[in-house]
N, C-alpha and C positions, 0 to 999 in steps of 0.2 A: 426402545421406541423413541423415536423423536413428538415433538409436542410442535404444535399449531404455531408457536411463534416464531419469526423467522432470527436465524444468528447473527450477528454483527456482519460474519465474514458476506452473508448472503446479502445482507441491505446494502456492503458496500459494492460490490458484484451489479445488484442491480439498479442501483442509484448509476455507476458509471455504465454500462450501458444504456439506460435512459440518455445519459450526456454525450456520451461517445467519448469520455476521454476519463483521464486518470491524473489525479496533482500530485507530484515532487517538489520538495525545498529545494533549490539552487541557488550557486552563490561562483563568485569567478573562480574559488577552489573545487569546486563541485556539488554533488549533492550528498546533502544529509543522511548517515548511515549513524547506528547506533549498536552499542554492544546490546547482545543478547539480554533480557533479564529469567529466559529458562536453561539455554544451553551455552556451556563456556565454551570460552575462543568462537564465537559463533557473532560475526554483522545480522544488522536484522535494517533492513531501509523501508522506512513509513511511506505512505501512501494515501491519499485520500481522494475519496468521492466527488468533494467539493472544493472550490477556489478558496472558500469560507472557512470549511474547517481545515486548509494547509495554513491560512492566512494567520490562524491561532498562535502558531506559534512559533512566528518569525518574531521570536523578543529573549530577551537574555544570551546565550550564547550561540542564538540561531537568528539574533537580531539581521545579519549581514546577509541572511535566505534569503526568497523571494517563493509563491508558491508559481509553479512552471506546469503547464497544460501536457501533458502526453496523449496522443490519439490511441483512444483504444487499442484500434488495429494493430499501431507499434508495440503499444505495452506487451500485449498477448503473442507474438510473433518475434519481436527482437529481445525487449527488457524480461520477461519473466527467462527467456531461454538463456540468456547471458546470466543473470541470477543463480539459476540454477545449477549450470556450469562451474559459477563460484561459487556455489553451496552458503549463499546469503538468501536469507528469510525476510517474509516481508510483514510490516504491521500495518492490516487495512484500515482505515478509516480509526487511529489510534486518538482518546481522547485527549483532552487539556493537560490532565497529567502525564500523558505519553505513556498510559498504559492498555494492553488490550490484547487480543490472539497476537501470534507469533507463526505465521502458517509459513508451508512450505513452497517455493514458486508454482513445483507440477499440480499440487492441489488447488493451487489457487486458475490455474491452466482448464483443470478439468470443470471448475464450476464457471466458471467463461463459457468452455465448451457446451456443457449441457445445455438443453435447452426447457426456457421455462415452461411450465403447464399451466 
């Protein structure tokens, strides 16, 4: 049974569509990927909801990031499909300490898709 409160993955789901877009770290090497902390040899590329909480944590070895806008529409149409292609995981709306789910792109595809009640 599921319980009344909603999950991290769903608040970042529906925080970015309320916005219409989705934050990435970029920097002129690219963007921010990190190893797995469930599955070896496994990237996992963060994502957030807000400009706010990408903005966190542009410091330390991510000082040279920047947090960068993707339109919804893109993310769920090109970025999750190329993802998945390469079998890189995504961490939504990952806290301060850069921890948090680890989902898969197609799942994260499907709760896009759904539609809210």
């Amino acid at each position: 049974m599921t319980t009344s409160d909603t999950t991290p993955v769903d608040k970042f789901v529906a925080a970015s569509r309320s916005s219409g877009e989705i934050w990435g770290l970029h920097c002129k090497d690219g963007w921010v990927i990190c190893d797995s902390a469930i599955y070896e040899e496994t990237d996992v590329m963060p994502f957030w909801s807000t400009r706010e909480a990408a903005a966190v944590h542009c410091v330390d070895e991510w000082e040279d990031f920047a947090p960068v806008a993707i339109p919804l529409e893109e993310f769920i149409e090109d970025w999750l499909v190329d993802l998945a292609h390469d079998a890189v995981m995504l961490g939504p709306d990952w806290g301060d300490d850069l921890s948090g789910e680890e989902v898969e792109p197609n799942d994260l595809v499907s709760k896009f898709l759904v539609e809210t009640v």
